[in-house]
C-alpha positions in Angstrom: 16.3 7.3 13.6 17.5 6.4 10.2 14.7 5.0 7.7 16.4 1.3 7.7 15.5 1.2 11.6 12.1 2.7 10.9 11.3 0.4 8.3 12.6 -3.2 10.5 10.9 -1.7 13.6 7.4 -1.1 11.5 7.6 -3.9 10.0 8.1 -6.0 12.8 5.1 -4.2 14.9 2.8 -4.3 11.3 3.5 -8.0 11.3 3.8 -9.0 15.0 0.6 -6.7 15.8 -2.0 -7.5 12.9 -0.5 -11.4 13.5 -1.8 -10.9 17.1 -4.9 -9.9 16.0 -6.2 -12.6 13.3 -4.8 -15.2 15.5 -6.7 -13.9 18.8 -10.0 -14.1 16.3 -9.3 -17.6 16.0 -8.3 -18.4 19.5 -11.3 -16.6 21.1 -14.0 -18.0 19.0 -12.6 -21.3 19.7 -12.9 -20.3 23.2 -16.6 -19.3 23.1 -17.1 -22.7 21.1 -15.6 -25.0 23.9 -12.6 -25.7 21.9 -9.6 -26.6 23.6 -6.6 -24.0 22.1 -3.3 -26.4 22.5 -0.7 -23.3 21.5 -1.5 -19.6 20.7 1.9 -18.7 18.6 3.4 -15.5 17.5 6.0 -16.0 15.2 8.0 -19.2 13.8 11.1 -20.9 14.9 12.4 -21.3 18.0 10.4 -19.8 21.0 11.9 -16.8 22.6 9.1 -16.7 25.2 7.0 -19.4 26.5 3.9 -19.4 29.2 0.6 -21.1 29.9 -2.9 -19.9 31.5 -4.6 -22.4 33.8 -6.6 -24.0 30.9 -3.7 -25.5 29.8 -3.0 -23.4 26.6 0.5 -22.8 25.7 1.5 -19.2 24.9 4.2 -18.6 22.6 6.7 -15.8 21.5 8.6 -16.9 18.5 12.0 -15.7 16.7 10.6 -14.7 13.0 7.8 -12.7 13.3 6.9 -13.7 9.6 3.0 -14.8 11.1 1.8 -17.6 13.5 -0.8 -19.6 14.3 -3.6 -21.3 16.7 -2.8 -25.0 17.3 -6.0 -26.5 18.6 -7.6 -30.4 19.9 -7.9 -31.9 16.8 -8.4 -35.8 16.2 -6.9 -35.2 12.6 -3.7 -34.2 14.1 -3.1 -36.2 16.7 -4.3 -38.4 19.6 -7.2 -37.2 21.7 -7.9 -38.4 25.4 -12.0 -40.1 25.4 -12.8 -37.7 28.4 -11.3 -34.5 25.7 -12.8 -35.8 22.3 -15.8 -32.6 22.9 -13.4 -30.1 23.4 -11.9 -30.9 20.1 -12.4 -28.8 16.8 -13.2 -31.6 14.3 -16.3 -32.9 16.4 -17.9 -29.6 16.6 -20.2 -28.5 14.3 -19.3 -27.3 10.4 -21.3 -24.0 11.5 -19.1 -23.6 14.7 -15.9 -24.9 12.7 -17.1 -22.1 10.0 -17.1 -19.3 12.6 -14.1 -20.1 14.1 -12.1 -20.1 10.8 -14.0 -17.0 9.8 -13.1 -15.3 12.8 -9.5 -14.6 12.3 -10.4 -12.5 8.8 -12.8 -11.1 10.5 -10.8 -9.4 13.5 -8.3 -7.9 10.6 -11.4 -6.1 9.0 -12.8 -4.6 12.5 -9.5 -4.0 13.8 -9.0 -1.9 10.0 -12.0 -0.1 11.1 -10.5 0.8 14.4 -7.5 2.2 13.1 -9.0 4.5 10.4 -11.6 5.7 13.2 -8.5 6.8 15.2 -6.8 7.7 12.0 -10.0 10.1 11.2 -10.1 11.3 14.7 -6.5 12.5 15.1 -6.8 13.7 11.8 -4.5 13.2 8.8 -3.0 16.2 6.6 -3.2 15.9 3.2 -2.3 18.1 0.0 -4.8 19.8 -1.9 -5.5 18.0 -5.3 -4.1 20.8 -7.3 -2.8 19.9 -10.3 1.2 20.5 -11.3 2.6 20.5 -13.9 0.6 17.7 -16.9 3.1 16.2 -19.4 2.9 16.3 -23.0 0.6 13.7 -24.9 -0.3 12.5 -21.0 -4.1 11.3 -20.4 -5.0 14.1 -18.4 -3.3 16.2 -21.0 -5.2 15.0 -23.9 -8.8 15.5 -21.5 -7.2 19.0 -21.7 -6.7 18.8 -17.8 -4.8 22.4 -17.0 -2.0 22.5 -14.2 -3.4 25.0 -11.6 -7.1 23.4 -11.4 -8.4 21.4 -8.3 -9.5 18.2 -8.9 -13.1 18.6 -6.8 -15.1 14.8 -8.1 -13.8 11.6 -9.9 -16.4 9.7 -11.5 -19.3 11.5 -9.9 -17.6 10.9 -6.1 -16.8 14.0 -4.7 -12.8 13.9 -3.2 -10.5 16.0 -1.1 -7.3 14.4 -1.3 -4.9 12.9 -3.3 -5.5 9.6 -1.7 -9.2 10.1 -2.5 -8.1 10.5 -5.5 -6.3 7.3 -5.9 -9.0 5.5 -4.5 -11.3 6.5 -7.0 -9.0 5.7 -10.2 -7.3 3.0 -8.9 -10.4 0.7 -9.1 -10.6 1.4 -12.8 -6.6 -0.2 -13.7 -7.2 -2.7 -16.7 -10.3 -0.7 -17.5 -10.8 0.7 -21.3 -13.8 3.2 -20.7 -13.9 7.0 -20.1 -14.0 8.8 -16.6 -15.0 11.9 -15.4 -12.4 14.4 -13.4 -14.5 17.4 -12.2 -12.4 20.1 -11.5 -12.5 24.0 -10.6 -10.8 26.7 -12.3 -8.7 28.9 -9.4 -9.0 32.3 -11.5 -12.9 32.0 -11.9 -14.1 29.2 -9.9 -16.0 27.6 -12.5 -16.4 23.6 -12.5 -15.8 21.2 -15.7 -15.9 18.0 -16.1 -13.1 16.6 -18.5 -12.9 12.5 -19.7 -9.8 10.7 -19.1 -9.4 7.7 -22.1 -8.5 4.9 -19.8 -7.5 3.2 -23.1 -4.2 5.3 -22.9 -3.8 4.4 -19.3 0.2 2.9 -20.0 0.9 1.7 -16.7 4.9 0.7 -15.9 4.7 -2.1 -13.5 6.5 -1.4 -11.3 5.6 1.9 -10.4 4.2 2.7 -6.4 2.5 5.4 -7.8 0.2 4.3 -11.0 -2.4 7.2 -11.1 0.9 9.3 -11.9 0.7 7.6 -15.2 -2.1 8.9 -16.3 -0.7 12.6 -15.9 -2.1 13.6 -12.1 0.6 15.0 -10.3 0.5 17.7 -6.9 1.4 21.3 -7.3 4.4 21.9 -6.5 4.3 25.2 -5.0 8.6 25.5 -4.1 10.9 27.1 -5.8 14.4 24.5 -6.7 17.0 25.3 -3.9 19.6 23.0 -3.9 20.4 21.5 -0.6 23.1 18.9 -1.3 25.3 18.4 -4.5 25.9 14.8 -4.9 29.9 14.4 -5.9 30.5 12.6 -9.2 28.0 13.8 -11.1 27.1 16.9 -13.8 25.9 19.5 -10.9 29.2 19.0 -9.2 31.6 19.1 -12.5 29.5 22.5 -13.2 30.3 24.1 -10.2 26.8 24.4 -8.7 26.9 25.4 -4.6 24.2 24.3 -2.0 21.9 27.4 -1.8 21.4 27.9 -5.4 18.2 28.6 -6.8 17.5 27.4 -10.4 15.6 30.0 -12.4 16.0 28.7 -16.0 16.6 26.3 -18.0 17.9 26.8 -21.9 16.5 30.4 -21.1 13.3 28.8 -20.0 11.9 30.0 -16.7 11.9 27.2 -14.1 8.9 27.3 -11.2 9.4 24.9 -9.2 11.5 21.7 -8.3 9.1 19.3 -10.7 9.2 21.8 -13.0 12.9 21.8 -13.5 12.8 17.6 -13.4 10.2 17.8 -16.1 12.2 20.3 -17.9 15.2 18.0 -17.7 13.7 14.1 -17.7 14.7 14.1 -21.7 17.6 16.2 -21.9 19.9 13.3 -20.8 23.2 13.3 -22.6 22.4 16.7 -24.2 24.2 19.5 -22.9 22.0 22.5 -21.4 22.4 25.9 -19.9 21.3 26.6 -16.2 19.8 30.3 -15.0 21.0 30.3 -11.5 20.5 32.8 -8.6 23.5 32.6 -5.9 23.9 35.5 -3.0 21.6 37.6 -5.7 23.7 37.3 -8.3 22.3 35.5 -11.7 25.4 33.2 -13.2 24.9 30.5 -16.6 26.5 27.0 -16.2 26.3 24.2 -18.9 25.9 20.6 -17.8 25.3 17.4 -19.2 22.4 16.0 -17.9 23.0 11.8 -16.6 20.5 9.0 -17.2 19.0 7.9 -14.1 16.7 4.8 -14.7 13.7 4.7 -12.5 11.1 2.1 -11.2 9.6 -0.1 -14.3 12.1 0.7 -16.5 11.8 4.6 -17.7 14.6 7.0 -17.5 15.3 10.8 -17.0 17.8 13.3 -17.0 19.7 13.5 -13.7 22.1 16.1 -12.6 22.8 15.0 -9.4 21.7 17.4 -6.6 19.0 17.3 -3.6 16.8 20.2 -3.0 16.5 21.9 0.4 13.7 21.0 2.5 10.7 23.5 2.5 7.6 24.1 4.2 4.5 23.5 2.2 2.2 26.6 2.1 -0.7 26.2 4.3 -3.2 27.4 1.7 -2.2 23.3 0.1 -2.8 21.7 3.3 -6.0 20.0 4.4 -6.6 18.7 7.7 -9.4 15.9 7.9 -10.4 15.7 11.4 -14.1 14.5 12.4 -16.0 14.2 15.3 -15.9 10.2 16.9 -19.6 9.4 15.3 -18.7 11.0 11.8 -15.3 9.4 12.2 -16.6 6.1 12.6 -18.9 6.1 9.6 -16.0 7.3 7.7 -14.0 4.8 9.1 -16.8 2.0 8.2 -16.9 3.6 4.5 -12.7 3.6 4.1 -12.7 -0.2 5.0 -15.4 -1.0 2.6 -13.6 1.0 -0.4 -10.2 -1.0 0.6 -11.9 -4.4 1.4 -13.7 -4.1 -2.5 -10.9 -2.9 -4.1 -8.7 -5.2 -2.6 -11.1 -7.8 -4.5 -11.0 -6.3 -8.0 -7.2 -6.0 -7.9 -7.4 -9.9 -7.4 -10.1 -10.4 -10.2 -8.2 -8.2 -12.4 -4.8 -9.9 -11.8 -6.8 -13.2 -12.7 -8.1 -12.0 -15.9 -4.4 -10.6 -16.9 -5.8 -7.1 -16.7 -3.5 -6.1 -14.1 -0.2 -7.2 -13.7 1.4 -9.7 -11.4 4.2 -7.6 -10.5 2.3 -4.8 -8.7 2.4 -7.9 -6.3 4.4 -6.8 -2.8 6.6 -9.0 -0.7 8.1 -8.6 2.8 10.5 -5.8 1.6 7.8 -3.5 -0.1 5.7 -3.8 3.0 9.3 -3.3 5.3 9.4 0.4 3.6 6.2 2.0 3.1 5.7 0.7 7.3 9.2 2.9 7.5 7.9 5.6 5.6 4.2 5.7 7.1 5.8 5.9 10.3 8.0 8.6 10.1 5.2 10.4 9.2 3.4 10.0 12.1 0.8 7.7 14.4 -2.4 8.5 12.1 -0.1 7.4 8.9 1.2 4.6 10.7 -2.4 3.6 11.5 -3.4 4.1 8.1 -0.9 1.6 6.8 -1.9 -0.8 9.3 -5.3 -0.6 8.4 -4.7 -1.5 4.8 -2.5 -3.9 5.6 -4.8 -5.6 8.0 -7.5 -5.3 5.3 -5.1 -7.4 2.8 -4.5 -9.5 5.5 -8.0 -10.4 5.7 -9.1 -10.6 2.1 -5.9 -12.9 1.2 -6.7 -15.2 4.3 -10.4 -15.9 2.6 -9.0 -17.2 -0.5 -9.9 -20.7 -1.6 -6.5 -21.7 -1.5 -6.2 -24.8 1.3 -3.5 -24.0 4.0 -5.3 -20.5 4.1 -8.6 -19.9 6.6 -10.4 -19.4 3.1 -9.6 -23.3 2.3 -10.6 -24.4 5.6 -13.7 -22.9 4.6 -14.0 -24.3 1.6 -13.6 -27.5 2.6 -16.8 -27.0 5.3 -18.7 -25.8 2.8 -18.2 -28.6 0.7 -19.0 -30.8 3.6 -22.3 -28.9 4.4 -23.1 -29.6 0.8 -22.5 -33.7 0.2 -23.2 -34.3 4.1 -19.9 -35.7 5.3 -16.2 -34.5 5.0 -13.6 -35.0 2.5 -11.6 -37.7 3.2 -7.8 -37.1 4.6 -6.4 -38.6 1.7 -8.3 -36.0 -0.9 -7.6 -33.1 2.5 -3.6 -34.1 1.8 -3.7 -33.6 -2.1 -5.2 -30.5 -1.1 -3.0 -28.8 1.1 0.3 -30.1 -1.1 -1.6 -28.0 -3.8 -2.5 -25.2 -1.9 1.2 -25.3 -0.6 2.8 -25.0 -4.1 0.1 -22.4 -5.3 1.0 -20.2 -2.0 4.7 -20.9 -2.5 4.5 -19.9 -5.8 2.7 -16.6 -5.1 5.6 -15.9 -2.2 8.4 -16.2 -4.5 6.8 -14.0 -7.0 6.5 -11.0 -4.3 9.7 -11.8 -3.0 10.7 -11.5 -6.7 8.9 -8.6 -7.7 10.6 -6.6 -4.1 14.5 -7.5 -5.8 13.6 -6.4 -8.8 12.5 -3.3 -7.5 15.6 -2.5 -5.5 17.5 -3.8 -8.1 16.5 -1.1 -10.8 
């Protein structure tokens, strides 16, 4: 299965799946309230599948699976029979109305905590956090991070994986303070603690990987065999075969494939010698390194090859697997992290501390669902997890349209003692409609631009 077909098809269960469950919140709360549900929809646009249960509520299958919604008896939206007017949602209560608009959100964050239980359950592999190779004038360089060292605690919280790892730095983006990286020596096992200066924390905006910026990157333990030589570029004019092995570059030893990349990301349009081992044999070649721009903007030396797929060395692979009751308090801890970091990456945008083009569209969420599952059901349940978690957070915003407006505007009725009239409820939701527009465009924006570069 190509990764095209694996990013529609996740994105279409993501979507169709964590759609499901926010709306079913809705819809079953409503139930348990005595509100009559008109339509339970999956989907926009033109229904592909229609049926209805014997309380009268219309089930619905539609053609874009972009969302969808719970249509219930409401006297705002339309005509409601005398003998009907207590089944509908606008006469209930605002402490019933509140529940039932909290309940969609709600579902996403326990069905996140469901998914990273069986996530932590079937166990997830994860590298290491040993350092490779730091670059020069980097943060972690200038903390006097070393490549080799593990990466044991980040600000006091111990970690075990890179995504740990990301978790805990991550939350400090915009920041200007110090934080601690505990790490441990591998030739004498020692611990030290160096500070990174968040104040050099140049993030390109773009970038899917932003704690990369600061100088973290994984070991890379395998040696650069080239796989594929790309036609039309500098490997393929030098006469470099698939099964090479590059050993050196301008007499410089090479370790590993990020080695040689590093080695290389500033030798474009310079001419350079390759070491290179074929059938045992050492042989020079001299290339001309391309420019290859990459996401946000920054460019590197290029030469045009792929290197052969290898096995990473069990001795930098972790397995996190946990018993169901230690999995579930794991699980309840994950969702909390993602739930409050979700939060401060909102704040932050606010403030102008974080930039609004880290926001993702339809298309960004399209390929990491592709990429999560290739990978495998426990990644796949991982991403739908966060993005069930998003779902959630976004929902409870005090924008109208969303459940968080709806909200609002029952709060505000709790408050003054009667509702907002229909007239201010309209100006409202034409607001809330440009504000929400707005923000769509700009992730839709932001996913072009990416593809673009």
């Amino acid at each position: 299965m190509t990764g095209t077909l694996y990013a529609i098809l996740g994105f279409i269960v993501a979507i169709g799946l964590l759609t499901t469950v926010h709306e079913y919140g809705h819809f079953l709360v409503a139930r348990l309230l005595r509100v009559k549900v008109l339509r339970f929809s999956i989907g926009f646009g033109k229904s592909l599948l229609t049926w209805h249960d014997k309380l009268g509520t219309e089930y619905v299958i539609a053609s874009v699976p972009l969302g969808g919604y719970v249509k219930m008896l409401d006297q705002n939206e339309g005509i409601v029979a005398q003998n009907e007017r207590h089944l509908a949602f606008n006469n209930k209560s605002v402490w019933s109305r509140l529940l039932i608009i909290a309940a969609g959100p709600a579902f996403n964050i326990m069905f996140a905590i469901l998914a990273y239980w069986g996530v932590f359950m079937l166990g997830i592999i994860s590298i290491v956090p040993v350092l490779g190779d730091i670059p020069h004038g980097s943060v972690a360089a200038l903390a006097g991070l070393k490549s080799g060292e593990e990466i044991v605690a980040v600000a006091d919280q111990p970690v075990k994986s890179w995504e740990d790892i990301a978790v805990n730095l991550i939350r400090h983006v915009g920041e200007t303070d110090f934080i601690n990286i505990t790490v441990v020596d591998p030739a004498t096992k020692q611990q030290s603690t160096h500070a990174l200066n968040l104040i050099h924390w140049s993030l390109n905006e773009n970038d899917e990987n932003i704690v990369k910026n600061l100088g973290l990157t994984p070991l890379d333990p395998n040696k650069p065999i080239i796989g594929k030589v790309l036609p039309d570029y500098p490997a393929a004019a030098a006469g470099l075969q698939a099964g090479d092995i590059i050993v050196t570059v301008d007499d410089k030893p090479v370790t590993s494939r990020s080695a040689f990349m590093h080695q290389i990301q500033n030798k474009y349009d310079h001419s350079i010698q390759l070491g290179i081992k074929r059938n045992d044999q050492l042989i020079n070649l001299m290339l001309t390194p391309a420019k290859k721009q990459l996401d946000g903007g920054a460019v590197t030396g290029f030469i045009g090859v792929q290197f052969a797929e290898q096995a990473w060395p069990q001795d930098l692979l972790r397995t996190q697997h946990y018993a169901p009751g230690l999995a579930f308090k794991k699980a309840l801890d994950r969702t909390g992290q993602y739930t409050i970091l979700t939060l401060q990456f909102l704040r932050k945008m606010l403030l102008g501390q974080m930039s609004l083009q880290h926001v993702a569209g339809p298309i960004s969420i399209a390929k990491f669902a592709g990429r999560s599952a290739e990978s495998g059901l426990a990644y796949f349940l991982g991403f739908l997890a966060l993005v069930s978690i998003s779902l959630g957070v976004l929902n409870m915003l005090p924008i109208p349209v969303l459940d968080g407006g709806h909200f609002m505007f029952c709060i505000v009725e709790l408050i003054r003692g009667k509702a907002l009239s229909q007239q201010t409820i309209g100006y409202c939701y034409t607001m809330g409609f440009v504000i929400l527009g707005g923000f769509m465009l700009l992730a839709l924006y932001n996913d072009i631009t990416r593809i673009m570069q």
